[in-house]
Legacy VTK file of the C-alpha trace (Angstrom):
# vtk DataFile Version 3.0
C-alpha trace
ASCII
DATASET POLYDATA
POINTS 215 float
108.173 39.391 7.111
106.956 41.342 10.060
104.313 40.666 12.205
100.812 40.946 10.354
99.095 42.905 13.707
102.111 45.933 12.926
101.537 49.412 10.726
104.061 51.423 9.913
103.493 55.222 11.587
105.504 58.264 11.427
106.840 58.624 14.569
108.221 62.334 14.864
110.924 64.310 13.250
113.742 63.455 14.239
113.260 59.751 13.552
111.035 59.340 10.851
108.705 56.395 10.602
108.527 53.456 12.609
106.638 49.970 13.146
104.142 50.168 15.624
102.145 47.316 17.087
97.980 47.193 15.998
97.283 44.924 18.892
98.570 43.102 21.960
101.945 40.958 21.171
102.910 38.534 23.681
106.440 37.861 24.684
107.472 34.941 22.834
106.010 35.838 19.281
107.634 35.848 16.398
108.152 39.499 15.443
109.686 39.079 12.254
111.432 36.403 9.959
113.123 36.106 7.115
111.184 34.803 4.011
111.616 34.299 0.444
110.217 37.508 -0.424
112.963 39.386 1.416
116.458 40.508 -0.866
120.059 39.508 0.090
122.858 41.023 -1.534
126.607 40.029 -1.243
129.425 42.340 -0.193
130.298 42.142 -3.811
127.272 43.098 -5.200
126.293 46.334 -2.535
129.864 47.144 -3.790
128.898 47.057 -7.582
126.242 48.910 -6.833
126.599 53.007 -7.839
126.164 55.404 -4.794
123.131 56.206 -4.532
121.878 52.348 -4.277
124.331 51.595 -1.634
123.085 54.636 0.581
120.003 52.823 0.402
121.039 49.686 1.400
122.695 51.278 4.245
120.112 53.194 5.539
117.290 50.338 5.037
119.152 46.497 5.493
120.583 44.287 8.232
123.680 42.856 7.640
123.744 38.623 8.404
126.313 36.222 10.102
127.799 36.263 6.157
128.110 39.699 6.098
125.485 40.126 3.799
123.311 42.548 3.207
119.119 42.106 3.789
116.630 44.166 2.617
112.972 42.836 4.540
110.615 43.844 1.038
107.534 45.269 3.938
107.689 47.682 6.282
109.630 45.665 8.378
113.016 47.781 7.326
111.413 50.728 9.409
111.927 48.841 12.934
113.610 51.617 14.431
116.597 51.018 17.207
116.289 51.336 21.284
118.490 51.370 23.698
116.070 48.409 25.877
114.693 46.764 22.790
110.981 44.802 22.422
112.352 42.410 20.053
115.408 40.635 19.679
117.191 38.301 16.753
117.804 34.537 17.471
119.781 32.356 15.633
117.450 31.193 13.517
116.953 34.348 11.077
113.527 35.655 13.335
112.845 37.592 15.839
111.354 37.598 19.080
109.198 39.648 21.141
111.397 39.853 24.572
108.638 41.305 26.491
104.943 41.951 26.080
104.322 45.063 23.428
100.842 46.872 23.670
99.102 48.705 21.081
100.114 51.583 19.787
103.448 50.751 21.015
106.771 50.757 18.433
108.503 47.545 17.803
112.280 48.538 18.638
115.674 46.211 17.984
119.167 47.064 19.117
120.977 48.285 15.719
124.318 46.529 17.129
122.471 42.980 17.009
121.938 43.914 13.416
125.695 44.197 12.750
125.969 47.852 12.151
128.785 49.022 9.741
130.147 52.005 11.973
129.254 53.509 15.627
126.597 56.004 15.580
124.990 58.535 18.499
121.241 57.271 18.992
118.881 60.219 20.239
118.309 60.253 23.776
116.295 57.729 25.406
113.896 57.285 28.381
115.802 55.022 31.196
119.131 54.768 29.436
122.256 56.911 29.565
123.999 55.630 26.431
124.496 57.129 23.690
126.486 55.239 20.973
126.139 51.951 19.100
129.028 50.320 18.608
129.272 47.302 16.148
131.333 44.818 18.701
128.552 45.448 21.280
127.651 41.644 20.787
131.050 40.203 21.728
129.992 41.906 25.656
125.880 41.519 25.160
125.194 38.726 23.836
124.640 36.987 27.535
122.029 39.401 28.298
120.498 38.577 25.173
120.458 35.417 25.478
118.680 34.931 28.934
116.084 37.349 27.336
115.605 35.635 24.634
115.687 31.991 26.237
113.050 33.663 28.647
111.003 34.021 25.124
111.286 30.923 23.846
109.604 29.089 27.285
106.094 31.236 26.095
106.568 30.258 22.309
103.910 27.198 22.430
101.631 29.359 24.256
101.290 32.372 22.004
99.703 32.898 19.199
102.744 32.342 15.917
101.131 34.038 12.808
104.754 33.712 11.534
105.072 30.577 12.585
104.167 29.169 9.129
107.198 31.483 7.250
109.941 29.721 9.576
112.654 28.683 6.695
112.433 25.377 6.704
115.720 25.042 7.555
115.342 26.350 10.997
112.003 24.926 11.639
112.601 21.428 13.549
115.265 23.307 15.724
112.524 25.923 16.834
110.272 23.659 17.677
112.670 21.514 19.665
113.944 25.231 21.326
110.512 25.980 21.960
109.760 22.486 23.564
112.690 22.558 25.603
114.086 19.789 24.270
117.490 21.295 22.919
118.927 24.422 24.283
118.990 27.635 22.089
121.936 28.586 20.464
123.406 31.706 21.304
122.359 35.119 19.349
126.818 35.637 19.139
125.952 33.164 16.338
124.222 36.181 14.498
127.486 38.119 14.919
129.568 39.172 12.023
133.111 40.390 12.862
133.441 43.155 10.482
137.710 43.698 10.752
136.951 46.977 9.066
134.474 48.386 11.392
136.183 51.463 13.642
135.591 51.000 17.286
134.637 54.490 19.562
134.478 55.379 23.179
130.786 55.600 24.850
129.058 58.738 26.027
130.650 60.167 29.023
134.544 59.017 27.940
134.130 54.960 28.717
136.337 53.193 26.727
134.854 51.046 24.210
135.424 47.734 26.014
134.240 49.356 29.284
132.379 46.130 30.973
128.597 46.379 30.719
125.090 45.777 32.720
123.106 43.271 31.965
LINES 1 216
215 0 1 2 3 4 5 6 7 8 9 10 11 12 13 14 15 16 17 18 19 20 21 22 23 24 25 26 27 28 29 30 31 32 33 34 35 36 37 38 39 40 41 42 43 44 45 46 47 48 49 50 51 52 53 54 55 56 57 58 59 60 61 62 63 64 65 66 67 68 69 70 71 72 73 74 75 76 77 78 79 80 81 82 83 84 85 86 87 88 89 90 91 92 93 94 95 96 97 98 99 100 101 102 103 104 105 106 107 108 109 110 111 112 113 114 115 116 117 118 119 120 121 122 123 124 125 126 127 128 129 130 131 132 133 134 135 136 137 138 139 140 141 142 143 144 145 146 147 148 149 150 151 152 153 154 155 156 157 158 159 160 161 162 163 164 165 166 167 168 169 170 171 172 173 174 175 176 177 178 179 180 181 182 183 184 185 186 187 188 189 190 191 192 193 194 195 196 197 198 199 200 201 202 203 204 205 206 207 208 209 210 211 212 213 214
């Protein structure tokens, strides 16, 4: 489920529509979570599937720690990727906003936390000079991520959580104890799913694919 103060927008042509943020949404909010509404589909199943229903799942899911495949049932499956993403996945099947989004703004995720099938070139962005997505970007990001998104968690208690109440009640106790500082979060490597299959491919301007990255 995505955030209730979010509309999805067209954005322009060469990416399509996107989720866009209605009002202010503090760092520390829950951007999104999974819910009971939302689909999951096996590996087996997507595989089952004819053609033309697994080019929609590809375009329009996430795939989860399982490999599995999600498909968010709102607008939610229009969060387009960046390069320096607003909202980042935790452990805990949500997401959090990792700095302070204004209105009108788009809500943005890196695709590679979303464990992306295959590299792809992303369009051109404002402050970055890369280019690709690669799916093992976790095993080298995941730090940066982290201290973002532990950074999140100390303003949880002191936003507003209109998600708060679609937690999965399996994760719920271990936010709040996250959020109260009373356990430390896990890392968001937990989200990772190492995809053997998945090719790797060199960076924009001939880095290798394990080149060492900025925080």
């Amino acid at each position: 489920m995505i955030h209730p103060h979010t509309e999805l927008r067209f954005i322009r042509p060469e990416i399509g529509y996107g989720v866009v943020a209605t009002r202010r949404i503090p760092k520390g909010t829950i951007t999104w979570c999974l819910d009971a509404l939302d689909r999951v589909f096996t590996p087996a199943e997507v595989a089952a599937m004819a053609p033309a229903y697994r080019e929609i799942l590809d375009k329009f899911t996430y795939r989860n720690a399982e490999g599995n495949h999600v498909l968010c049932w709102d607008h939610g499956r229009y969060v387009n990727h960046s390069f320096r993403p607003n909202c980042l996945p935790t452990p805990y099947e949500l997401e959090l906003a990792v700095r302070d989004i204004e209105p009108g703004e788009e809500l943005t995720d890196h695709y590679a936390a979303l464990n992306i099938a295959r590299p792809f070139e992303a369009l051109a962005e404002p402050g970055s000079r890369r280019r690709w997505v690669r799916p093992d970007e976790p095993l080298r990001r995941h730090r940066s991520w982290d201290r973002q998104l532990r950074e999140a968690f100390r303003l949880f208690n002191s936003v507003e959580q209109p998600l708060g109440p679609f937690v999965l009640p399996r994760f719920r106790q271990r936010v709040e104890a996250v959020a109260g500082g009373r356990v430390q979060m896990g890392s968001s490597l937990e989200t990772y799913y190492r995809d053997e299959a998945a090719p790797a491919v060199h960076d924009n301007g001939g880095r290798p694919a394990d080149h060492p990255v900025a925080p």
